[in-house]
KEKE-3310 file (N, C-alpha, C; in steps of 0.2 Angstrom, whole numbers, plus 5000, padded with zeros to 4 digits):
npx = (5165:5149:5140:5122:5106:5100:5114:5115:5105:5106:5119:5117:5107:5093:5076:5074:5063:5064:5076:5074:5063:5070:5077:5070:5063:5049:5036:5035:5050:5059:5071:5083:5085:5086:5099:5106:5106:5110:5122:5129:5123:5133:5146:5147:5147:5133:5122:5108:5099:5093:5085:5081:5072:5064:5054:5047:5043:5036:5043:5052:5059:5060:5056:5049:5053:5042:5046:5043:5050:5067:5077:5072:5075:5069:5066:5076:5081:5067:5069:5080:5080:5065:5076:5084:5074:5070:5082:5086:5075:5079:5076:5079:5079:5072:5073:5063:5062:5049:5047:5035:5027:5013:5013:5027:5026:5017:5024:5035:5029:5023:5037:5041:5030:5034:5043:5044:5040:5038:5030:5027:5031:5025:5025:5012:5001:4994:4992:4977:4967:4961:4969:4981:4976:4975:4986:4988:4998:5007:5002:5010:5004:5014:5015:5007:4991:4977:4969:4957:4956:4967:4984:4991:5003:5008:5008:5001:4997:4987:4987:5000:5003:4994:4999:5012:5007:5001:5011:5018:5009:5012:5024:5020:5021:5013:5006:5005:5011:5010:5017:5012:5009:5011:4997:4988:4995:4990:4995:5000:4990:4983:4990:4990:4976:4976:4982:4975:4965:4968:4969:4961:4950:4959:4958:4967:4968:4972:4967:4980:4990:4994:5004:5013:5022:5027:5032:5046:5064:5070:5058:5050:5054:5056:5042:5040:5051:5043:5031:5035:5040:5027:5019:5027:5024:5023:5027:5029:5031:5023:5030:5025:5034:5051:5060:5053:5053:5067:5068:5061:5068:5083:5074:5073:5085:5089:5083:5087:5083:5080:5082:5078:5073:5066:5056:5050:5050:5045:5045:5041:5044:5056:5067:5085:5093:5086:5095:5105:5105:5109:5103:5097:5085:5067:5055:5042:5044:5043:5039:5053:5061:5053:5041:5045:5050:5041:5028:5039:5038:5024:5022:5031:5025:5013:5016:5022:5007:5005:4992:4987:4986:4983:4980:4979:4989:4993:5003:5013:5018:5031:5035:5051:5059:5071:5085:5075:5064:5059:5065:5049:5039:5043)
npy = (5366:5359:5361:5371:5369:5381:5390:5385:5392:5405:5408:5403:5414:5410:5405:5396:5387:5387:5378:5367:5363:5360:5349:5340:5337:5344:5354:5367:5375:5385:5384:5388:5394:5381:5374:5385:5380:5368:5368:5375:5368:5355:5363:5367:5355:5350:5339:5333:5332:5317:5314:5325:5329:5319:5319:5332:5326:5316:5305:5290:5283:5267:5254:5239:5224:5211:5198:5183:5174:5173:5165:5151:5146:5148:5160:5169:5165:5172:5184:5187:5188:5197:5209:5210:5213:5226:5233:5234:5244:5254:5258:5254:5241:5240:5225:5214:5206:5197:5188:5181:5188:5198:5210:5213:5215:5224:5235:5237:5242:5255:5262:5261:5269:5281:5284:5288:5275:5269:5257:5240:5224:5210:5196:5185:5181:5185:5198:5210:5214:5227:5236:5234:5242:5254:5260:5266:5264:5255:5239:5222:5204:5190:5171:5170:5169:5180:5191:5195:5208:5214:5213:5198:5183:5166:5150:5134:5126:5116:5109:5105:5097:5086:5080:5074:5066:5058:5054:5045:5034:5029:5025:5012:5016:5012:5016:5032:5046:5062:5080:5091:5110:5127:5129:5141:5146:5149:5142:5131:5125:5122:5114:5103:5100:5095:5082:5076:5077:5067:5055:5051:5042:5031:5015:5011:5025:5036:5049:5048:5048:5060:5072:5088:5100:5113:5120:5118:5111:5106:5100:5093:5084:5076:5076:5064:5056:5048:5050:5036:5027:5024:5020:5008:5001:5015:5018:5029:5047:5065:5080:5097:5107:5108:5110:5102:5091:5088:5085:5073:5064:5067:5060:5046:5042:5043:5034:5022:5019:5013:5026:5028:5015:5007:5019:5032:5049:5066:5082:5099:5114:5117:5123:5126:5121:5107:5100:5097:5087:5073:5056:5065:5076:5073:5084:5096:5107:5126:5141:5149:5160:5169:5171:5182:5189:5190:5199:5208:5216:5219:5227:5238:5242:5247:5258:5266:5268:5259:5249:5232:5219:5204:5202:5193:5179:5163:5151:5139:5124:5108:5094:5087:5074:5063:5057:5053:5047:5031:5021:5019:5006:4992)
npz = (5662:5663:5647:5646:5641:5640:5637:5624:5618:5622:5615:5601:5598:5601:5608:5622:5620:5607:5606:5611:5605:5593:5596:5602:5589:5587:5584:5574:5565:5560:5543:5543:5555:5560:5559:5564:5577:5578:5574:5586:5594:5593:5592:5606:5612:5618:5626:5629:5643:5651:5658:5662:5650:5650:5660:5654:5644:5649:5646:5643:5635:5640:5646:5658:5662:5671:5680:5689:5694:5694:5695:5689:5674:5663:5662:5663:5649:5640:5644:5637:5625:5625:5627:5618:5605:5612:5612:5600:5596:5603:5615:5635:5645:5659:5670:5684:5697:5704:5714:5713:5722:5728:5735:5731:5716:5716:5721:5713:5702:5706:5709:5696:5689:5694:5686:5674:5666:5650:5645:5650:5652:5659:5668:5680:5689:5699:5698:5697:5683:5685:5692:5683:5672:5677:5677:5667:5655:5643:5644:5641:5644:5646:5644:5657:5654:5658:5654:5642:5637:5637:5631:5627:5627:5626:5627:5619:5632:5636:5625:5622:5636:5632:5622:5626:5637:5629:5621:5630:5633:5621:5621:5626:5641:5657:5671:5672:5682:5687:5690:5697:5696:5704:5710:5709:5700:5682:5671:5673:5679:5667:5662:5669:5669:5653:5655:5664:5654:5644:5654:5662:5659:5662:5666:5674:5683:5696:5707:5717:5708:5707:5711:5721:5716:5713:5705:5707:5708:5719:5727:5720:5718:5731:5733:5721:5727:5735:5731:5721:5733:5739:5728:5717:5704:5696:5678:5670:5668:5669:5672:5676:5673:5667:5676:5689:5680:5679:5695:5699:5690:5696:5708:5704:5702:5715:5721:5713:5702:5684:5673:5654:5656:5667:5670:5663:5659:5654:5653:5655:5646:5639:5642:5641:5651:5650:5643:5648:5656:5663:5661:5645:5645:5639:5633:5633:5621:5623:5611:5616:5615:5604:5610:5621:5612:5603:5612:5616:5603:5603:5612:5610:5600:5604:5613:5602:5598:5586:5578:5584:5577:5580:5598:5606:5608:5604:5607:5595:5601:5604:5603:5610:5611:5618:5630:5642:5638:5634:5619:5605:5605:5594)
capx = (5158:5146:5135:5114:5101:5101:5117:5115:5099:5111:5124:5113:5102:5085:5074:5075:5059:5065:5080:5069:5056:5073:5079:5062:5058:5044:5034:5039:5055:5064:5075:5090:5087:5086:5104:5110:5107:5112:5128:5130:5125:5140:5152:5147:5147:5129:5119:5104:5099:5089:5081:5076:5070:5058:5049:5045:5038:5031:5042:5058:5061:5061:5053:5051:5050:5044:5045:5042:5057:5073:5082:5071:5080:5064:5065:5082:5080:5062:5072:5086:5072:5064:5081:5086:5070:5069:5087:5087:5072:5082:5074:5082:5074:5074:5071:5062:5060:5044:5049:5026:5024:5010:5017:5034:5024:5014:5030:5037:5024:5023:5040:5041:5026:5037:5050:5040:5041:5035:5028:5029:5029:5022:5022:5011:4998:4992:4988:4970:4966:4961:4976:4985:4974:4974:4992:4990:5003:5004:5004:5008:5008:5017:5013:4999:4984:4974:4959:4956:4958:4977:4988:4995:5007:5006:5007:4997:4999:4984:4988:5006:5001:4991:5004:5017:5003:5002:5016:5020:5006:5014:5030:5020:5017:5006:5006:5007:5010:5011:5018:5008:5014:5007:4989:4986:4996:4984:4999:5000:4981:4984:4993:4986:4970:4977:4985:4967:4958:4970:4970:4954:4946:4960:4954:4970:4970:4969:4970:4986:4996:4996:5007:5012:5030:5028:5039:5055:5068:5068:5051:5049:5062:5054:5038:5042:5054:5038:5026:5039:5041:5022:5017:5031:5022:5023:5033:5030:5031:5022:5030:5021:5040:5057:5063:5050:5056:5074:5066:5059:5075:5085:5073:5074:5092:5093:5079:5090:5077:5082:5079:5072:5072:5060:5054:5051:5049:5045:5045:5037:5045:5061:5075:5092:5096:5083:5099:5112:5105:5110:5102:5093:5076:5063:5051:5039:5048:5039:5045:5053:5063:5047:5038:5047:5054:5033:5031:5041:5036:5020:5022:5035:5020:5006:5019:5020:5001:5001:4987:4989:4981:4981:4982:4980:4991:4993:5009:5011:5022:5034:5039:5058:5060:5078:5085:5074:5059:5062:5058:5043:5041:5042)
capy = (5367:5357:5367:5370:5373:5391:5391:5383:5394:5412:5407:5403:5418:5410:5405:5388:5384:5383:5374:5362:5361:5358:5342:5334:5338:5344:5360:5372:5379:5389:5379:5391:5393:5375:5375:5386:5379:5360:5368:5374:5363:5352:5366:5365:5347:5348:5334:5333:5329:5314:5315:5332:5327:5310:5322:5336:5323:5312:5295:5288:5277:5264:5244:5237:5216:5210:5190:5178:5168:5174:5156:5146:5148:5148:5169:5174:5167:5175:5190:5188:5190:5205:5216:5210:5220:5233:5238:5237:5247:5261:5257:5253:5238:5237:5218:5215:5199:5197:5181:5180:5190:5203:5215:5216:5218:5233:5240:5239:5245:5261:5264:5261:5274:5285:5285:5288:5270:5267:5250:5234:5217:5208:5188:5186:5177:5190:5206:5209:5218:5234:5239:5235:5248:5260:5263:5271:5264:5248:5233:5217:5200:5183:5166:5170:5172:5182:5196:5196:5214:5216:5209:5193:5179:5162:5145:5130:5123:5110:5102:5101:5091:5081:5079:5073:5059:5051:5051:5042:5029:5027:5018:5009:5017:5007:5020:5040:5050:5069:5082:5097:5116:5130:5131:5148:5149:5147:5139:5125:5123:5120:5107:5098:5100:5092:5074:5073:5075:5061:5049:5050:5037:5024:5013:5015:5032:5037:5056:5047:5051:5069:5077:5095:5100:5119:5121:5119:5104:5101:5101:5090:5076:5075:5072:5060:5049:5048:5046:5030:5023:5020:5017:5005:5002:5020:5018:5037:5054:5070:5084:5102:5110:5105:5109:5097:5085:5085:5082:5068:5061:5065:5057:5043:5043:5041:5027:5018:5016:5014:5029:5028:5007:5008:5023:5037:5055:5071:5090:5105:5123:5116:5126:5124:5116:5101:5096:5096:5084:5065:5056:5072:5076:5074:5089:5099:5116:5132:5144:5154:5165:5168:5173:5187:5194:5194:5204:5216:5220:5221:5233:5242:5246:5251:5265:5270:5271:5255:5245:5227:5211:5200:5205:5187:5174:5158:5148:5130:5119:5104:5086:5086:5069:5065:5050:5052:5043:5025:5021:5016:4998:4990)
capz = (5664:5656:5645:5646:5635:5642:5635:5618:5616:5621:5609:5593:5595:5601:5615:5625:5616:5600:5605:5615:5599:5588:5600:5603:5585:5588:5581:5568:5567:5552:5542:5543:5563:5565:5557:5567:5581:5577:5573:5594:5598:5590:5596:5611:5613:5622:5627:5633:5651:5650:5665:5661:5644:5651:5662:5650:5636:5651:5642:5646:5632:5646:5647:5662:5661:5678:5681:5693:5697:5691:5695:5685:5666:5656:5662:5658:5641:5638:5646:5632:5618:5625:5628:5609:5605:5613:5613:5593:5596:5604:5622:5638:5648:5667:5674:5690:5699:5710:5718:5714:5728:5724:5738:5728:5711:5716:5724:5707:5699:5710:5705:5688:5684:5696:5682:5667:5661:5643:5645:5655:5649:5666:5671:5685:5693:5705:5699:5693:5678:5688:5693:5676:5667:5679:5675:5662:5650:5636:5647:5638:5648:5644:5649:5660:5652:5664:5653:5634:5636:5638:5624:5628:5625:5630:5622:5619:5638:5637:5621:5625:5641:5630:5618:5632:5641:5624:5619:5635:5632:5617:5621:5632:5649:5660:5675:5672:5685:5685:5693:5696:5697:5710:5709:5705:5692:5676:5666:5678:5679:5661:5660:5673:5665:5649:5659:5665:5648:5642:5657:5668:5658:5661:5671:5682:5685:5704:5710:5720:5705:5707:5718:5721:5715:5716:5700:5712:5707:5728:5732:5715:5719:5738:5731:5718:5731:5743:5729:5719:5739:5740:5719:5714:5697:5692:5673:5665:5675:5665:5675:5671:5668:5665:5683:5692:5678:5684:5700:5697:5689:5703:5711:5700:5702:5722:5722:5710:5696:5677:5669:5655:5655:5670:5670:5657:5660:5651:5657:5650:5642:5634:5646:5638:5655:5649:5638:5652:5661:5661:5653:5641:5645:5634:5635:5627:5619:5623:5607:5623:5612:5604:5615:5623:5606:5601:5618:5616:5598:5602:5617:5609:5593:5607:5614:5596:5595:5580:5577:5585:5573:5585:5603:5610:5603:5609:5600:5595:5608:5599:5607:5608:5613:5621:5630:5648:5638:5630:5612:5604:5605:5587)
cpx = (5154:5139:5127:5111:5101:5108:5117:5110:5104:5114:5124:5108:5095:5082:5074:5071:5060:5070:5078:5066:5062:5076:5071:5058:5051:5042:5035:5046:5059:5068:5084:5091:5089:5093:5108:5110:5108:5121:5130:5129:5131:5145:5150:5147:5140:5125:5114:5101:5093:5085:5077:5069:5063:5052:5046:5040:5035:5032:5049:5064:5064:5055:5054:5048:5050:5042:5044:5046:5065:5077:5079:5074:5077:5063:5069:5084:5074:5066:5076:5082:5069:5069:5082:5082:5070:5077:5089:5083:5074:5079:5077:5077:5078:5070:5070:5062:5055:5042:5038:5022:5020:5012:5023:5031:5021:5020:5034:5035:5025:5030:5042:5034:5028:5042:5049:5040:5035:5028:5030:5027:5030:5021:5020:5005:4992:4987:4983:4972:4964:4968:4980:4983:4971:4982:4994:4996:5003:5008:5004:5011:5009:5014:5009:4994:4980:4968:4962:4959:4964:4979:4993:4996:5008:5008:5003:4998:4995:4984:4994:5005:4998:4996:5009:5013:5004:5006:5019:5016:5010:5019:5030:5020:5013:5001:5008:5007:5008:5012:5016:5013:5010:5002:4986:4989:4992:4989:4999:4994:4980:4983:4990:4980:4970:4979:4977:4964:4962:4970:4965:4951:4949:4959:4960:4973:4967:4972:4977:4991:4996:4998:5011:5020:5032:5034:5045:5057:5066:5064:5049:5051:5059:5050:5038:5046:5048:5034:5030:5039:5032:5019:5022:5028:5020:5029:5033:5029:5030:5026:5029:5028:5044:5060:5061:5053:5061:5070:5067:5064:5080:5084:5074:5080:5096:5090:5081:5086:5079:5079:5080:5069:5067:5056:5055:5047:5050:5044:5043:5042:5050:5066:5080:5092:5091:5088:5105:5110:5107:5105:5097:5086:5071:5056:5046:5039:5042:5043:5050:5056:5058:5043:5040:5049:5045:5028:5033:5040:5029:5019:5026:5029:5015:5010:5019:5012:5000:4996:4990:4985:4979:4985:4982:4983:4995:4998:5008:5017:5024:5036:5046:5061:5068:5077:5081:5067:5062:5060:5053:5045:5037:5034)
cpy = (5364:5360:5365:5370:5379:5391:5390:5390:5403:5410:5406:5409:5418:5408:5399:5385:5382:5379:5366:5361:5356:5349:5339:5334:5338:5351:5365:5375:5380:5384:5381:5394:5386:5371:5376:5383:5370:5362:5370:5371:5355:5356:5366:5358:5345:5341:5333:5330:5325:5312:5317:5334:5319:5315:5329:5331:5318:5303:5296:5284:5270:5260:5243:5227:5214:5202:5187:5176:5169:5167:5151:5148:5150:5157:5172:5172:5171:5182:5192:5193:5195:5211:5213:5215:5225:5235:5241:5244:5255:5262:5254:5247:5238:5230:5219:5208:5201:5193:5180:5182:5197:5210:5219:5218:5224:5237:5243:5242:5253:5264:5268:5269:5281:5290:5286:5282:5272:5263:5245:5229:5212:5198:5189:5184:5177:5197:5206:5215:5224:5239:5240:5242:5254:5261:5265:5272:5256:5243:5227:5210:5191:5176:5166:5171:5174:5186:5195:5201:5219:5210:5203:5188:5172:5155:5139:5124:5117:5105:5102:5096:5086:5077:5075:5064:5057:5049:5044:5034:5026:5024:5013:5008:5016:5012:5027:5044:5057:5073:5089:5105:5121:5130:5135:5150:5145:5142:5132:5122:5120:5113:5102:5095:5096:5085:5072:5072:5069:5053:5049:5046:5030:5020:5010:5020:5032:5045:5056:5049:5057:5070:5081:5095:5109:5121:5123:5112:5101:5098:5093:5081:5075:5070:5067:5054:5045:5044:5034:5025:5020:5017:5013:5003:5008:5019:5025:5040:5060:5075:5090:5107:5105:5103:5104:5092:5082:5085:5077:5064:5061:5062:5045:5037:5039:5034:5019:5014:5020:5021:5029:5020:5006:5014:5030:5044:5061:5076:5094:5111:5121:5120:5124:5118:5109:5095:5095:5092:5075:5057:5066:5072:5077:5080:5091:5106:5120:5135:5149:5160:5171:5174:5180:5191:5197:5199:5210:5220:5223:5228:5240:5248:5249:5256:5270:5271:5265:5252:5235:5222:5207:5202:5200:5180:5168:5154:5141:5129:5113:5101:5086:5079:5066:5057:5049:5047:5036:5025:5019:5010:4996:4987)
cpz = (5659:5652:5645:5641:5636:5636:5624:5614:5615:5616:5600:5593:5595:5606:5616:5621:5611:5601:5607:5608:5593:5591:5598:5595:5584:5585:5577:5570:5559:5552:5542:5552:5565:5565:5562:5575:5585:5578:5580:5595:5597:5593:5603:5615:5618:5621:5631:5637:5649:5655:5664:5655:5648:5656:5660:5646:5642:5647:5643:5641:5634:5646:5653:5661:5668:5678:5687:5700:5693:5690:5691:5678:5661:5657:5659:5650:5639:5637:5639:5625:5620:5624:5621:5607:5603:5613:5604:5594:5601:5613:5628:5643:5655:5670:5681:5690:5705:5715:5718:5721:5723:5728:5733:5719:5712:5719:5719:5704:5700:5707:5699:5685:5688:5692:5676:5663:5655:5644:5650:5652:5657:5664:5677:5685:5697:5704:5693:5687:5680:5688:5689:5671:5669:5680:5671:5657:5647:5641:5642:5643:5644:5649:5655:5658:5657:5661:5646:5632:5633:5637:5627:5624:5626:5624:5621:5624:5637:5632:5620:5631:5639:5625:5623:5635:5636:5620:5624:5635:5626:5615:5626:5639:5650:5664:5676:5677:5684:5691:5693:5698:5702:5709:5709:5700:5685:5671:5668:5677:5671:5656:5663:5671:5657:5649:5660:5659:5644:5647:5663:5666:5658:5667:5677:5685:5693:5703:5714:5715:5703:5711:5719:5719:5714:5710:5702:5709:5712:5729:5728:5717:5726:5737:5727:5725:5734:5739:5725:5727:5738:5732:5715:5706:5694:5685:5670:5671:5669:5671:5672:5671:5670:5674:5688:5689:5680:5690:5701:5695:5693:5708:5711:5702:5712:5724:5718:5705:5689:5675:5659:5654:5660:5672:5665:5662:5656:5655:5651:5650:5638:5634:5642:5645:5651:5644:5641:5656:5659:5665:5652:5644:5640:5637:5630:5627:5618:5616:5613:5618:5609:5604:5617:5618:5602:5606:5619:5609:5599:5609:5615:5601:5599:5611:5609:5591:5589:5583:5579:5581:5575:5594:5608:5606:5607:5602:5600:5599:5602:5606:5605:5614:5613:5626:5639:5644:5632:5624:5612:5603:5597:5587)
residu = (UNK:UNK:UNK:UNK:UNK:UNK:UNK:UNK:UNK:UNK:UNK:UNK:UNK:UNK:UNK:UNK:UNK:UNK:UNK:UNK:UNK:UNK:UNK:UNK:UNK:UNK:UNK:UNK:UNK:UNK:UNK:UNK:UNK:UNK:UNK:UNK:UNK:UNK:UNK:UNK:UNK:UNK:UNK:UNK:UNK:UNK:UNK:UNK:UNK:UNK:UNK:UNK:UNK:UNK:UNK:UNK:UNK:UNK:UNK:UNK:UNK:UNK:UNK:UNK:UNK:UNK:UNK:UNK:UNK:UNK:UNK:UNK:UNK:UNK:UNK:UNK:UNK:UNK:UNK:UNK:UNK:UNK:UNK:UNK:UNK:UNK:UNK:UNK:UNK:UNK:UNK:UNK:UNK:UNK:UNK:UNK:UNK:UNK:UNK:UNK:UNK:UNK:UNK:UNK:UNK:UNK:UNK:UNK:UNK:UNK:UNK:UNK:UNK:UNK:UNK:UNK:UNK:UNK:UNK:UNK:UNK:UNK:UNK:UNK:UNK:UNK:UNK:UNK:UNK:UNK:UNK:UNK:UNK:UNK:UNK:UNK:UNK:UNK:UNK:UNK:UNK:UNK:UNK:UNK:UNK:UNK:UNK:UNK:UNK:UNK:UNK:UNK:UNK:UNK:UNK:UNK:UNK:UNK:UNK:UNK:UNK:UNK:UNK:UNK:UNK:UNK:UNK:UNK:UNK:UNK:UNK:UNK:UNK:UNK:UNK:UNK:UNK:UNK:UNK:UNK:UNK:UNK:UNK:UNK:UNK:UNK:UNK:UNK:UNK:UNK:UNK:UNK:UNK:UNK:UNK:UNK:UNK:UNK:UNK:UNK:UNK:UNK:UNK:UNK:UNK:UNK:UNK:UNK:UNK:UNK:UNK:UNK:UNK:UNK:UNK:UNK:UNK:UNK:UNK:UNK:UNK:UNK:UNK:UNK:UNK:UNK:UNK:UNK:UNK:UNK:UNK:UNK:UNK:UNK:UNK:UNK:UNK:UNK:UNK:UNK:UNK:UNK:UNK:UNK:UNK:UNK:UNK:UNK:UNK:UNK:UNK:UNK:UNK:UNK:UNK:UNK:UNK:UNK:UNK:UNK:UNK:UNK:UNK:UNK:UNK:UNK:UNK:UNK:UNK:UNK:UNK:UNK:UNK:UNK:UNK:UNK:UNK:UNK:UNK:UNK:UNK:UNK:UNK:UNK:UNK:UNK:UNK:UNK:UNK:UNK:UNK:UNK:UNK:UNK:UNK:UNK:UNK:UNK:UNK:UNK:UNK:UNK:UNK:UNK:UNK:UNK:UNK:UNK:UNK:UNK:UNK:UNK:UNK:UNK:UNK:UNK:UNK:UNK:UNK:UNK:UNK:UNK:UNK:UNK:UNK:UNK:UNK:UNK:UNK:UNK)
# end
């Protein structure tokens, strides 16, 4: 039979309260009671019901990480680097996907404050800041920037996009494309916002070379064919992540166009996959590791009540140029 606290408390001599005050170290307790009762609880071999324990203290020692899009790669590495973390950190994480439906984020949510979570480190696109700080526990969110308010993580998306177009000038592309990412997501908006403030003033910029890629590989590769059929002098392609990039090169690929001898292309976060692809893709590296390992420290300090020094922190972004853009020309 597996034994209780009732039982530990009879058998050492005192009442459930103090055997409870002695686990949860919490409150006064004699130092020759709190003995004897360490020592039952070792002959008894008890353990205490963690269940029973998360909703007494009202805490679980439990992270909830909710993302996006589980299949893009740039999540279960962030993912990787929070559960590093929090597990040193003696925390247990639960990962959600919310395929960026706001339906399935508030269902989680709901849940989650069901179960006494901790904290939640949230990507997401959708949920307003109302309802994050009416939940009553340390939200910290990644790669969205959405309120000042709430501690976030993020990287320097527009002057990585900026970084990227000129480079692309740089080894002599005539004509830049780009390939844009949802339109609500602010990361996206970004970037795109970054191609523009480098190439609106050439004087062959057209709004034709922007065309939607939905950060999907497919959707990427569809548009690029469609767009390369009617622009035959497009030579560079920014794509706003790595995924649309392979697009693009797939695209590339079927339409029988050099890569990168006649045409060059970069992608944005710097996925490991951006390094399995043939040829390599040149990109611009999020830290993603980073990211999520700064995340969950800082969520894991506002459960313990520290003091945060910067509670918005925007990182620097790196050119890892790779064999999908040509060299500079001497």
């Amino acid at each position: 039979m597996v034994p209780t606290i009732k039982d530990v408390a009879k058998k050492a001599g005192v009442s459930v309260a103090t055997v409870s005050r002695v686990l949860n170290k919490s409150g006064y307790v004699n130092a020759k009671t709190e003995k004897r009762v360490l020592l039952v609880i070792k002959e008894l071999n008890y353990t205490p019901n963690a269940v029973a324990r998360s909703l007494f203290k009202k805490q679980s020692k439990t992270i909830a990480l909710i993302v996006p899009d589980i299949t893009n790669p740039f999540f279960p590495e962030l993912a990787r680097a929070v559960e590093d973390v929090t597990s040193k950190a003696q925390f247990t994480l639960i990962q959600c996907n919310s395929d960026e439906q706001i339906e399935k984020e508030l269902q989680y949510l709901e849940i989650l404050k069901q179960k006494y979570i901790d904290g939640i480190i949230l990507v997401s696109n959708s949920m307003d800041v109302k309802t994050l700080k009416a939940l009553n526990v340390p939200v910290v969110l990644i790669d969205r920037p959405n309120e000042p308010s709430i501690p976030t993580i993020t990287a320097k998306n527009r002057e990585g996009a900026q970084l990227a177009v000129r480079y692309l000038l740089s080894i002599g592309c005539k004509k830049i494309a780009h390939i844009k990412g949802p339109a609500h997501v602010v990361t996206a908006k970004h970037r795109y916002e970054g191609y523009l403030d480098v190439v609106k003033s050439e004087p062959w910029f057209s709004s034709e070379l922007i065309i939607e890629g939905q950060y999907q590989v497919n959707i990427a590769m569809e548009e690029t064919i469609r767009l390369l059929h009617e622009r035959q002098d497009i030579d560079g392609i920014f794509a706003g992540n790595d995924l649309m990039a392979i697009g693009a090169l797939k695209a590339a690929q079927k339409l029988g166009i050099n890569v990168p001898e006649e045409l060059s292309i970069i992608g944005f976060d710097g996925i490991s996959t951006s390094q399995m692809t043939s040829p390599e893709l040149t990109t611009v590296a999020q830290p993603i590791y980073n990211m999520g390992a700064m995340a969950a420290d800082k969520l894991i300090k506002m459960i313990q009540k520290q003091p945060l020094q910067m509670p918005y922190e925007e990182l620097d972004i790196s050119l890892v140029v790779r064999q999908t853009t040509r060299r500079e020309k001497e």
